[in-house]
N, CA, C and O atoms as a GROMACS GRO file, in nm:
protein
  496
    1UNK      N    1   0.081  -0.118   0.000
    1UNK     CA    2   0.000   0.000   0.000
    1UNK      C    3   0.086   0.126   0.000
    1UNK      O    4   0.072   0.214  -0.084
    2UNK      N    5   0.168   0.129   0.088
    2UNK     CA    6   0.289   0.270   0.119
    2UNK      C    7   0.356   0.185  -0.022
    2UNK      O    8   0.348   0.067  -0.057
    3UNK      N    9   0.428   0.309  -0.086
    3UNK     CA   10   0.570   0.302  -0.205
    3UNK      C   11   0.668   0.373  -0.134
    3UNK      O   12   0.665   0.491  -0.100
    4UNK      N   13   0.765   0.280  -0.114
    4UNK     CA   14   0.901   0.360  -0.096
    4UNK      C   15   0.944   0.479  -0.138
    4UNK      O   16   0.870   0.531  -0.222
    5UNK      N   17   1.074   0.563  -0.097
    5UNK     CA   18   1.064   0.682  -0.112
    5UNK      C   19   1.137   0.682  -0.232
    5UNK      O   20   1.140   0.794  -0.282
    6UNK      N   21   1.224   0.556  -0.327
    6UNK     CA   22   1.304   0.522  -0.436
    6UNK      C   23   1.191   0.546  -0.564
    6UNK      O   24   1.201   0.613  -0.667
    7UNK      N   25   1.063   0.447  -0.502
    7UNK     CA   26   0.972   0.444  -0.630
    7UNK      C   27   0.938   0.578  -0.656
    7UNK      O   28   0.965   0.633  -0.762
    8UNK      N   29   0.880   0.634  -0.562
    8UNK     CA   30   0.801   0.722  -0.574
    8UNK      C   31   0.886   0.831  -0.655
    8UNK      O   32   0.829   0.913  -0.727
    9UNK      N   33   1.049   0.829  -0.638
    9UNK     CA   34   1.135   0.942  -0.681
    9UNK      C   35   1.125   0.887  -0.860
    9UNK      O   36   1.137   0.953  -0.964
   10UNK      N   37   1.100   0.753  -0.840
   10UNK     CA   38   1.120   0.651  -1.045
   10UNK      C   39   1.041   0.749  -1.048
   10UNK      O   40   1.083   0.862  -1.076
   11UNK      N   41   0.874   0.720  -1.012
   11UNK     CA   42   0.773   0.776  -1.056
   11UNK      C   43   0.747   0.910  -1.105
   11UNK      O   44   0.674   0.940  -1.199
   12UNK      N   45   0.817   0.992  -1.028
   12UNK     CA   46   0.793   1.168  -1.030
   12UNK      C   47   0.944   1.161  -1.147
   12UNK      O   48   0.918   1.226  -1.248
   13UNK      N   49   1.029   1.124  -1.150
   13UNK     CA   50   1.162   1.097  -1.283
   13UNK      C   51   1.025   1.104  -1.380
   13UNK      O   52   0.960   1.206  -1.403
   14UNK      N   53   1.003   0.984  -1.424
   14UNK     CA   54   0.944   0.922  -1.536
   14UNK      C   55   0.812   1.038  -1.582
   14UNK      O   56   0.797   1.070  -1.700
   15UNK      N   57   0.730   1.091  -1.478
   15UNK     CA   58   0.667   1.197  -1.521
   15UNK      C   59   0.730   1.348  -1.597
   15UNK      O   60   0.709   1.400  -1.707
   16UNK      N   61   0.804   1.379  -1.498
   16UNK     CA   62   0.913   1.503  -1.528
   16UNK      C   63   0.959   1.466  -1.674
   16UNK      O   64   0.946   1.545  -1.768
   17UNK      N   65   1.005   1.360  -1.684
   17UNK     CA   66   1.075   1.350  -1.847
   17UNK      C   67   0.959   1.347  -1.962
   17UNK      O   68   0.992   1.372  -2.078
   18UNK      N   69   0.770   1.304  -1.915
   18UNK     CA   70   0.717   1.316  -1.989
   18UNK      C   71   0.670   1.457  -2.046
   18UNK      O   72   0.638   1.496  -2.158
   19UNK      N   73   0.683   1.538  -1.882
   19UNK     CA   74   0.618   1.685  -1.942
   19UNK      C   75   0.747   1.789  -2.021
   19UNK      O   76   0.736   1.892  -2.088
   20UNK      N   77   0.867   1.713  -1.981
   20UNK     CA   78   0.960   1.788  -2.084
   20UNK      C   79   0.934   1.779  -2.220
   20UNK      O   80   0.917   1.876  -2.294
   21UNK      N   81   0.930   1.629  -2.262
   21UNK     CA   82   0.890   1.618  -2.387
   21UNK      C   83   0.763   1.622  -2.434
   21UNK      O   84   0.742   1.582  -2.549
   22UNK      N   85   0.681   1.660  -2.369
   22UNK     CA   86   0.536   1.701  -2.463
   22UNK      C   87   0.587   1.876  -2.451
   22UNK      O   88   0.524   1.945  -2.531
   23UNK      N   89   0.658   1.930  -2.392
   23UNK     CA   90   0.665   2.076  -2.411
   23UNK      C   91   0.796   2.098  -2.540
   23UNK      O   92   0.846   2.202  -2.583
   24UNK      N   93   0.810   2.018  -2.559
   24UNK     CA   94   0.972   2.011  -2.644
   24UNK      C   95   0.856   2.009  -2.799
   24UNK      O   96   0.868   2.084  -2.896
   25UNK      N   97   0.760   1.909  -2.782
   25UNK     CA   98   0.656   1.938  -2.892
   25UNK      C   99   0.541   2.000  -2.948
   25UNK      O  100   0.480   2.000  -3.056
   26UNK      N  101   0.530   2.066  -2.814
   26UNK     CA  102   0.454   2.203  -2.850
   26UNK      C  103   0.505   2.303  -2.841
   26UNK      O  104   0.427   2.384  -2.890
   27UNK      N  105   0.630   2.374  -2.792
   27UNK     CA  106   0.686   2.449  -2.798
   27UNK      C  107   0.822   2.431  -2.938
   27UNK      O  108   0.886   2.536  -2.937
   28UNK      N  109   0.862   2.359  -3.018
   28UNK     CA  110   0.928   2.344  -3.101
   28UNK      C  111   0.918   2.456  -3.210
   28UNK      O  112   0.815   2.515  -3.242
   29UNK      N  113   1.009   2.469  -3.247
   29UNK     CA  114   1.016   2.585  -3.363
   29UNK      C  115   0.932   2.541  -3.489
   29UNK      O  116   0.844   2.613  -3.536
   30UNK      N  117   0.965   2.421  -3.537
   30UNK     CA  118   0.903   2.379  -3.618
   30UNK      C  119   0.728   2.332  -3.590
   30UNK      O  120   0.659   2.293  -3.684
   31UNK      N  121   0.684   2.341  -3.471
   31UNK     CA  122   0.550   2.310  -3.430
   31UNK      C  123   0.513   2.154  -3.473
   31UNK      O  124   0.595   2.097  -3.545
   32UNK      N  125   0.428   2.102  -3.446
   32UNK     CA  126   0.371   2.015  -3.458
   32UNK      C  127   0.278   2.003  -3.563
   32UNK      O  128   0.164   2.047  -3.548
   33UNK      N  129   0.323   1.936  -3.690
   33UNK     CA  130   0.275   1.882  -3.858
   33UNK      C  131   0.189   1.766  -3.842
   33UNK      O  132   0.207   1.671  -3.765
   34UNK      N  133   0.089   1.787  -3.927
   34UNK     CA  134  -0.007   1.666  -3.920
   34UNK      C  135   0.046   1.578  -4.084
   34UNK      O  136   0.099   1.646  -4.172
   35UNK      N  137   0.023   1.424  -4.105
   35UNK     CA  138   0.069   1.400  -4.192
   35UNK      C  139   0.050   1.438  -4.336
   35UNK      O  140   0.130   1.439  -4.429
   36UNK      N  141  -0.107   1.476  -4.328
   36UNK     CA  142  -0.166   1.591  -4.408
   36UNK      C  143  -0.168   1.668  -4.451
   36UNK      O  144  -0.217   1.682  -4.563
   37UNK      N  145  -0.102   1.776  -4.369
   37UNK     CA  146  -0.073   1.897  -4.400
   37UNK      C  147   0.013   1.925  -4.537
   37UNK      O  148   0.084   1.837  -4.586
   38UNK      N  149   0.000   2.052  -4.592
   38UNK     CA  150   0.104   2.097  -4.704
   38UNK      C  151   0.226   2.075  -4.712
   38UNK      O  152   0.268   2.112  -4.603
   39UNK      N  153   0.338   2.025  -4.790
   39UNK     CA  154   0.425   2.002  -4.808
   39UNK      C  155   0.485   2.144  -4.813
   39UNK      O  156   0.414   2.229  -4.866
   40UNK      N  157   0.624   2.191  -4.759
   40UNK     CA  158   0.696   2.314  -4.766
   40UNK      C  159   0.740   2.302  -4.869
   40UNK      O  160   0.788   2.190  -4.890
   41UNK      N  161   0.746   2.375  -4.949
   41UNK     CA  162   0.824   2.395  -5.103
   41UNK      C  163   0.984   2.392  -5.072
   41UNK      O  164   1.040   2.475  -5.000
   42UNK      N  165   1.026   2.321  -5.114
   42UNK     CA  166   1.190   2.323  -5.051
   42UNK      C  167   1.284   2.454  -5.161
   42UNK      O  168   1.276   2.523  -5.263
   43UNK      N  169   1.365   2.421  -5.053
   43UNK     CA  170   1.448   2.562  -5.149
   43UNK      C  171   1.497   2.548  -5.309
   43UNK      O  172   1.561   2.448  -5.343
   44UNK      N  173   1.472   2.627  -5.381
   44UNK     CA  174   1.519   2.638  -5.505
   44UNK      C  175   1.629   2.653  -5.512
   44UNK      O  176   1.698   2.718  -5.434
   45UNK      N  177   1.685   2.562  -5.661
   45UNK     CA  178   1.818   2.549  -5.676
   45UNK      C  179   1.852   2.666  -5.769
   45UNK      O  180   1.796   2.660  -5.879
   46UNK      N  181   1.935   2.773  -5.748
   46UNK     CA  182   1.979   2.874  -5.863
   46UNK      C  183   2.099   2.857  -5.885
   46UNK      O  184   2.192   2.850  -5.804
   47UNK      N  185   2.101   2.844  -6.062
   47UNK     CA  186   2.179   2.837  -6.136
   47UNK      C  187   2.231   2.965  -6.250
   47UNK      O  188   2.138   3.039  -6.283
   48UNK      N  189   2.308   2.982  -6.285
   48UNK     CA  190   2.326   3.078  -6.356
   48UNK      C  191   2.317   3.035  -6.548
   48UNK      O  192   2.305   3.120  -6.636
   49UNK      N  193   2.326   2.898  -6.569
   49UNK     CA  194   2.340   2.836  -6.679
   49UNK      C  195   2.160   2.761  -6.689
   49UNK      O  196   2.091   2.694  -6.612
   50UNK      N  197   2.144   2.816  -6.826
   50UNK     CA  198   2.015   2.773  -6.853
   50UNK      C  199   1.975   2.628  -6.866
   50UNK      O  200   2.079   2.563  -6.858
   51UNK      N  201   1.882   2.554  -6.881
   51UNK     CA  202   1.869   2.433  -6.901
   51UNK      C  203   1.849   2.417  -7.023
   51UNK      O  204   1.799   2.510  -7.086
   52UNK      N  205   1.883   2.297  -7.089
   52UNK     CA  206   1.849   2.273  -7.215
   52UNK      C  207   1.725   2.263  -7.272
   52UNK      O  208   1.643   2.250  -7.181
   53UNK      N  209   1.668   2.263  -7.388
   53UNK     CA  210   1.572   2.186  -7.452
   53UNK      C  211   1.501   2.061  -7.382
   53UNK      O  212   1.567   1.964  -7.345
   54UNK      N  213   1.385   2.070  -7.369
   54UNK     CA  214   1.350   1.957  -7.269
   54UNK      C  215   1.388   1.831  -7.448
   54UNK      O  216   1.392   1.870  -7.564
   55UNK      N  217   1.406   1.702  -7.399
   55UNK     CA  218   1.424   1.579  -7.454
   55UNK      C  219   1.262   1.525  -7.532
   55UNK      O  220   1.153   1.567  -7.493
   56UNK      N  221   1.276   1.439  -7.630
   56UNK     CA  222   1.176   1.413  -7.676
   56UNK      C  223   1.177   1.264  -7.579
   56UNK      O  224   1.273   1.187  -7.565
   57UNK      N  225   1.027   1.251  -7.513
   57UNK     CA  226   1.067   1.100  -7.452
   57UNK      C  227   0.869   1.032  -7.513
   57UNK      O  228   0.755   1.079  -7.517
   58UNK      N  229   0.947   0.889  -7.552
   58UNK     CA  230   0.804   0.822  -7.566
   58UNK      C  231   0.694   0.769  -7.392
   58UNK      O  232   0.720   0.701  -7.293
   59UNK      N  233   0.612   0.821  -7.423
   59UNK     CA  234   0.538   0.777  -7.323
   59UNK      C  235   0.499   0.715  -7.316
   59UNK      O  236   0.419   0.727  -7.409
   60UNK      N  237   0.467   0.582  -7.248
   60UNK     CA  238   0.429   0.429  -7.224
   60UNK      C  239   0.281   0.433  -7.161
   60UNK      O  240   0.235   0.508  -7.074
   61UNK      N  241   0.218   0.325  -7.235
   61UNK     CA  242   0.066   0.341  -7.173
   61UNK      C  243   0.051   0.380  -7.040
   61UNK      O  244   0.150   0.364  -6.970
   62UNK      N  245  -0.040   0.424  -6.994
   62UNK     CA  246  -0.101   0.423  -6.896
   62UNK      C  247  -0.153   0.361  -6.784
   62UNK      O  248  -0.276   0.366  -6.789
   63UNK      N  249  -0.101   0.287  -6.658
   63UNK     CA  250  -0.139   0.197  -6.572
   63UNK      C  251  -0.276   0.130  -6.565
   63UNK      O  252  -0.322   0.017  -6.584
   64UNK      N  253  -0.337   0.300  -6.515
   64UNK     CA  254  -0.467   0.285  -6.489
   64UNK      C  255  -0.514   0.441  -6.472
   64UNK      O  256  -0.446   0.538  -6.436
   65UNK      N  257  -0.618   0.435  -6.501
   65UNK     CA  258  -0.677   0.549  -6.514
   65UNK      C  259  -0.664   0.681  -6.412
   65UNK      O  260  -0.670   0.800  -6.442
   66UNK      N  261  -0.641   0.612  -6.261
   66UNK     CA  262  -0.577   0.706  -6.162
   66UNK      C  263  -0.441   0.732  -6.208
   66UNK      O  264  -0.375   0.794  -6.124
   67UNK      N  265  -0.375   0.700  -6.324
   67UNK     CA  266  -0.231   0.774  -6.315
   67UNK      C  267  -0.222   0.862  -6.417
   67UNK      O  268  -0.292   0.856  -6.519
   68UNK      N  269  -0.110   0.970  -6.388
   68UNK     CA  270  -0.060   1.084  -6.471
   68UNK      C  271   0.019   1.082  -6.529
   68UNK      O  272   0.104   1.034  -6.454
   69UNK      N  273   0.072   1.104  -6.630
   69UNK     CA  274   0.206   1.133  -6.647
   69UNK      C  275   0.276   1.264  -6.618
   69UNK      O  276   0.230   1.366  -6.669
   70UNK      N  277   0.375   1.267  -6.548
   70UNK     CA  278   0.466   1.347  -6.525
   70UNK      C  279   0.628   1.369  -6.570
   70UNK      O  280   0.732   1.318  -6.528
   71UNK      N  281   0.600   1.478  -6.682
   71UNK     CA  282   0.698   1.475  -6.797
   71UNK      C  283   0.836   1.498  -6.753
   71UNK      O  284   0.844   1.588  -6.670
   72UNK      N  285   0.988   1.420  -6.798
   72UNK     CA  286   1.075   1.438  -6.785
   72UNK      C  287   1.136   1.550  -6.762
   72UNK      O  288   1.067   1.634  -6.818
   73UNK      N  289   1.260   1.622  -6.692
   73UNK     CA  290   1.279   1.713  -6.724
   73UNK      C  291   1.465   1.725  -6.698
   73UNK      O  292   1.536   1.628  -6.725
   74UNK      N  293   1.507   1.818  -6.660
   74UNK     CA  294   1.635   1.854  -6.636
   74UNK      C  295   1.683   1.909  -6.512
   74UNK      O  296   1.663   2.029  -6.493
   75UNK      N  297   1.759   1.822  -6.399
   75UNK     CA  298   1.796   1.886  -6.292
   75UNK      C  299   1.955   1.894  -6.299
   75UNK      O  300   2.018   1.850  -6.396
   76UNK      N  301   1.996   1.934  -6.224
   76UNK     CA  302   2.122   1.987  -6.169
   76UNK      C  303   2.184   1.947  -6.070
   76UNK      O  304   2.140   1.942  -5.955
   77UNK      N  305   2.307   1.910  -6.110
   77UNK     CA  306   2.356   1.816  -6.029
   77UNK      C  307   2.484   1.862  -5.968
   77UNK      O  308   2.556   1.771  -5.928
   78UNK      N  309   2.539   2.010  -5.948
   78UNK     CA  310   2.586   2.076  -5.859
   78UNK      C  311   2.706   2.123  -6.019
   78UNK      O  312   2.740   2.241  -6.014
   79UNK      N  313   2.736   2.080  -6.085
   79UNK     CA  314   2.828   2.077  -6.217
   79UNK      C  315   2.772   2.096  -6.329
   79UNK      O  316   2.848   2.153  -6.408
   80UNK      N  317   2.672   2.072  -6.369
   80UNK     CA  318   2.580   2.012  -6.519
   80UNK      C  319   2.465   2.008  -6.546
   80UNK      O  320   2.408   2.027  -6.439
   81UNK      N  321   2.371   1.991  -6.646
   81UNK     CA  322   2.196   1.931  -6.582
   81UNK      C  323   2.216   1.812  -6.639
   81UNK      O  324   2.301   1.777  -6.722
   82UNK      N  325   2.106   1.737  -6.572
   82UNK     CA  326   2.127   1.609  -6.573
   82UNK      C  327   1.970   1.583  -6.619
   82UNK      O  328   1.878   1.650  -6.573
   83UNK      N  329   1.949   1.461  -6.733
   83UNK     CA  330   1.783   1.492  -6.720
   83UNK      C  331   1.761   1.366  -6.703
   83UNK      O  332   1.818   1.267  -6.749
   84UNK      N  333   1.652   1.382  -6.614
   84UNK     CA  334   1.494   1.342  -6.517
   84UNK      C  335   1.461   1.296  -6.600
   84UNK      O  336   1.430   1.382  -6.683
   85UNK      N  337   1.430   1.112  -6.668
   85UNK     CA  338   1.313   1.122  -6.739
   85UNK      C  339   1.199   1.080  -6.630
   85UNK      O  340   1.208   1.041  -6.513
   86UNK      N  341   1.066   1.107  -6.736
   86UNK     CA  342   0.920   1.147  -6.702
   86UNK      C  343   0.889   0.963  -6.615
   86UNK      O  344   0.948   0.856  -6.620
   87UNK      N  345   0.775   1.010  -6.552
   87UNK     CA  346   0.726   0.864  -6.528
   87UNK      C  347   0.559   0.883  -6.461
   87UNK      O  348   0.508   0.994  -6.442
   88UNK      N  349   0.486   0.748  -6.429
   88UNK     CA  350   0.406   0.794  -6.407
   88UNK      C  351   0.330   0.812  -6.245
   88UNK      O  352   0.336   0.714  -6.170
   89UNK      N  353   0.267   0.925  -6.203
   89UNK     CA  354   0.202   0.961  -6.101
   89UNK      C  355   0.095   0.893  -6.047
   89UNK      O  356   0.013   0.878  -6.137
   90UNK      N  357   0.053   0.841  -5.938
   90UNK     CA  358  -0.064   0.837  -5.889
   90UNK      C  359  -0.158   0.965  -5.833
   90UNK      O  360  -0.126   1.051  -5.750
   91UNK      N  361  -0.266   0.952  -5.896
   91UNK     CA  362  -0.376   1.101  -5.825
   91UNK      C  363  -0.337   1.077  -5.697
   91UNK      O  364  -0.263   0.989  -5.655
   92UNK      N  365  -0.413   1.195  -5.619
   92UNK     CA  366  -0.406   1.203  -5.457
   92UNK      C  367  -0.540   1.293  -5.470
   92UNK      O  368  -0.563   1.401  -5.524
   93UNK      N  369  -0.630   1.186  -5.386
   93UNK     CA  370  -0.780   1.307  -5.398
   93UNK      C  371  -0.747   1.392  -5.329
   93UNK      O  372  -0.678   1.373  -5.229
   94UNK      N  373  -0.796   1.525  -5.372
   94UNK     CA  374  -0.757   1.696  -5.307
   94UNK      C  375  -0.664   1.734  -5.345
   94UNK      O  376  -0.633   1.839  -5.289
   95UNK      N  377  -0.592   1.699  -5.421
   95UNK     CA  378  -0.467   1.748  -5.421
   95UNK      C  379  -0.455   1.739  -5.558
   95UNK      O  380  -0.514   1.658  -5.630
   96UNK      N  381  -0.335   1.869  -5.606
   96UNK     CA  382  -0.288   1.877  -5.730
   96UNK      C  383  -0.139   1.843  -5.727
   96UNK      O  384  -0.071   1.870  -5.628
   97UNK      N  385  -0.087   1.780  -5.841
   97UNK     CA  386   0.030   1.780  -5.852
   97UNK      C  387   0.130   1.898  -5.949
   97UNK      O  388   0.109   1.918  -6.068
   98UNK      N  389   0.190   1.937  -5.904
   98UNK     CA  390   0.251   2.076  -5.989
   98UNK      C  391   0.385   2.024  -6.024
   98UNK      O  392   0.449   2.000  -5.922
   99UNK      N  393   0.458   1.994  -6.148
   99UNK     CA  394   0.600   1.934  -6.223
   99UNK      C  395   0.683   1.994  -6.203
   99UNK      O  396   0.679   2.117  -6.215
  100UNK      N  397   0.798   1.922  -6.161
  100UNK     CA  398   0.920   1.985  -6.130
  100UNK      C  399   0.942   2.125  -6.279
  100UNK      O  400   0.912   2.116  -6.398
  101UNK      N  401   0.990   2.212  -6.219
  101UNK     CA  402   0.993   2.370  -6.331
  101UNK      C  403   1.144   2.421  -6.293
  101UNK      O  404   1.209   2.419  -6.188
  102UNK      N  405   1.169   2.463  -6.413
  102UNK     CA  406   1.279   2.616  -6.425
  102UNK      C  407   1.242   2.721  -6.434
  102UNK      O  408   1.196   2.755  -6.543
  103UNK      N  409   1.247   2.799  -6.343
  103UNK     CA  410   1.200   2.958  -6.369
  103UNK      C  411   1.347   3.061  -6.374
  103UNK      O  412   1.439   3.045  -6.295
  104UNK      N  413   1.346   3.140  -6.454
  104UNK     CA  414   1.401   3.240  -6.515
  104UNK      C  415   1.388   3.371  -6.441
  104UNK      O  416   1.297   3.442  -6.484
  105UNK      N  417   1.462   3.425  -6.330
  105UNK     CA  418   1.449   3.546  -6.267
  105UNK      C  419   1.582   3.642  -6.302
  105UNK      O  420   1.692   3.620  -6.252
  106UNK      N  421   1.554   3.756  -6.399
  106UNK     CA  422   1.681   3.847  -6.394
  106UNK      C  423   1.832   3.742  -6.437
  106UNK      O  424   1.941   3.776  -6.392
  107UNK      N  425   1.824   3.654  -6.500
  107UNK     CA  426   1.924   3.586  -6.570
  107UNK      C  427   1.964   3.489  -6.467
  107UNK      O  428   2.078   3.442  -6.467
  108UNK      N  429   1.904   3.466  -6.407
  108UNK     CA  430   1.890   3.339  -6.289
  108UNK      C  431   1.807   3.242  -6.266
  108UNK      O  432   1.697   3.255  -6.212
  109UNK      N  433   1.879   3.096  -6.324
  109UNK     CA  434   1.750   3.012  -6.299
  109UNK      C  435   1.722   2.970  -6.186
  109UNK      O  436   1.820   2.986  -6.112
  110UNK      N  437   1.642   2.925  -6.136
  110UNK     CA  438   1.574   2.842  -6.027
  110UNK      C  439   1.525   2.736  -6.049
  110UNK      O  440   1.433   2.754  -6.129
  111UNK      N  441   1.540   2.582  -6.009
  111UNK     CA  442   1.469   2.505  -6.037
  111UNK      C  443   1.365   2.461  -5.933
  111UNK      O  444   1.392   2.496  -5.819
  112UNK      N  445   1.239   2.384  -5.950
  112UNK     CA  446   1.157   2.371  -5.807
  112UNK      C  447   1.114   2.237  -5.865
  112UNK      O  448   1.060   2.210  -5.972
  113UNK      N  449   1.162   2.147  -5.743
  113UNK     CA  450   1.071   2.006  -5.704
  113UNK      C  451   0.920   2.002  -5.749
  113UNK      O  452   0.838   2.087  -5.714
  114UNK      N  453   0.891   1.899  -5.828
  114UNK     CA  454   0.753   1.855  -5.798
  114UNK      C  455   0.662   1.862  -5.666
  114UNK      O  456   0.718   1.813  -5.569
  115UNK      N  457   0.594   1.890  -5.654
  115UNK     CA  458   0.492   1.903  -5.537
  115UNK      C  459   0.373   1.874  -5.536
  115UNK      O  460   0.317   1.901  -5.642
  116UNK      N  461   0.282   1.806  -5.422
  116UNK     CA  462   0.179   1.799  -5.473
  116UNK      C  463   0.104   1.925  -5.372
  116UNK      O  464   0.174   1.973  -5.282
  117UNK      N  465  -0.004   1.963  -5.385
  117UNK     CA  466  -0.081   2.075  -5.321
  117UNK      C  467  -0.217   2.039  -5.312
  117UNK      O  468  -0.278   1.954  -5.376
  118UNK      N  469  -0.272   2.147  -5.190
  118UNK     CA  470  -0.430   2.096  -5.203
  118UNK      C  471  -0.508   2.162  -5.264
  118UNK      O  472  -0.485   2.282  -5.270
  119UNK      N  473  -0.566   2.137  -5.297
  119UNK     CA  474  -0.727   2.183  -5.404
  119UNK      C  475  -0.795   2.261  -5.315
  119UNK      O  476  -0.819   2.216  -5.203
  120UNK      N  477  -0.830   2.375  -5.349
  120UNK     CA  478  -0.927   2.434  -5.281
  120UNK      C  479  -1.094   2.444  -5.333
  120UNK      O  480  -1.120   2.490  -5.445
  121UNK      N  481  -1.201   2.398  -5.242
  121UNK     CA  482  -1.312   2.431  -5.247
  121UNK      C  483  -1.365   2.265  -5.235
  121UNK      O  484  -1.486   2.254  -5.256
  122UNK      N  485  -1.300   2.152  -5.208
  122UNK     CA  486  -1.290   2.051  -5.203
  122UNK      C  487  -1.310   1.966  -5.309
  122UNK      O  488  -1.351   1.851  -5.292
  123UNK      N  489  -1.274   2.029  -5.454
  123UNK     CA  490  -1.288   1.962  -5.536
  123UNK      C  491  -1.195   1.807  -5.576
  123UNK      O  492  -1.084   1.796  -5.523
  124UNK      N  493  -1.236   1.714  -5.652
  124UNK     CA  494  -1.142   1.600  -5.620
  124UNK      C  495  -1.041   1.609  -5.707
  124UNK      O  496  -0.949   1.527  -5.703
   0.00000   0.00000   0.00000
């Protein structure tokens, strides 16, 4: 019925270390992400050398009707571009998928990851 004064110190340990770490996860810089949530656009790669001509590539049937194709393209590989060929996507209801891109700012390219995003107004 009585707990020693050892347990009781485990006990109040083992609590103390829980409320550290639930405050370590609500207080975190990065906050607490649901698996759901939006993907962060990761940082763009800028290059000063343009990308080539995208490649002519044959496209292979279609799985199944939930898939996309998502066209090859050209990334950068810290020296060179290197090209990505295309392959195919699965939908994600709510969500759009947007293709890896080069954008052109003031004689500076940028390249940006594929992403997928959510649809607004809950369309599928």
């Amino acid at each position: 019925m009585f707990q020693s004064l050892q347990q009781r110190r485990g006990v109040a340990s083992w609590l103390s270390a829980g409320i550290v770490l639930s405050a370590c996860l609500v207080f975190s810089p990065q906050g607490v992400r649901s698996a759901s949530a939006e993907p962060a656009e990761a940082p763009a790669i800028e290059v000063r050398l343009a990308p080539p001509d995208p490649l002519v590539e044959v496209v292979p049937p279609r799985p199944s009707h939930r898939h996309f194709w998502v066209h090859g393209h050209w990334s950068w590989n810290g020296r060179s571009h290197v090209w990505v060929p295309g392959y195919y996507e699965v939908e994600r209801r709510g969500y759009v998928y947007r293709e890896p891109r080069w954008e052109n700012v003031g004689g500076h390219w940028y390249f940006h990851e594929g992403a997928w995003h959510r649809r607004w107004g809950g369309q599928r």
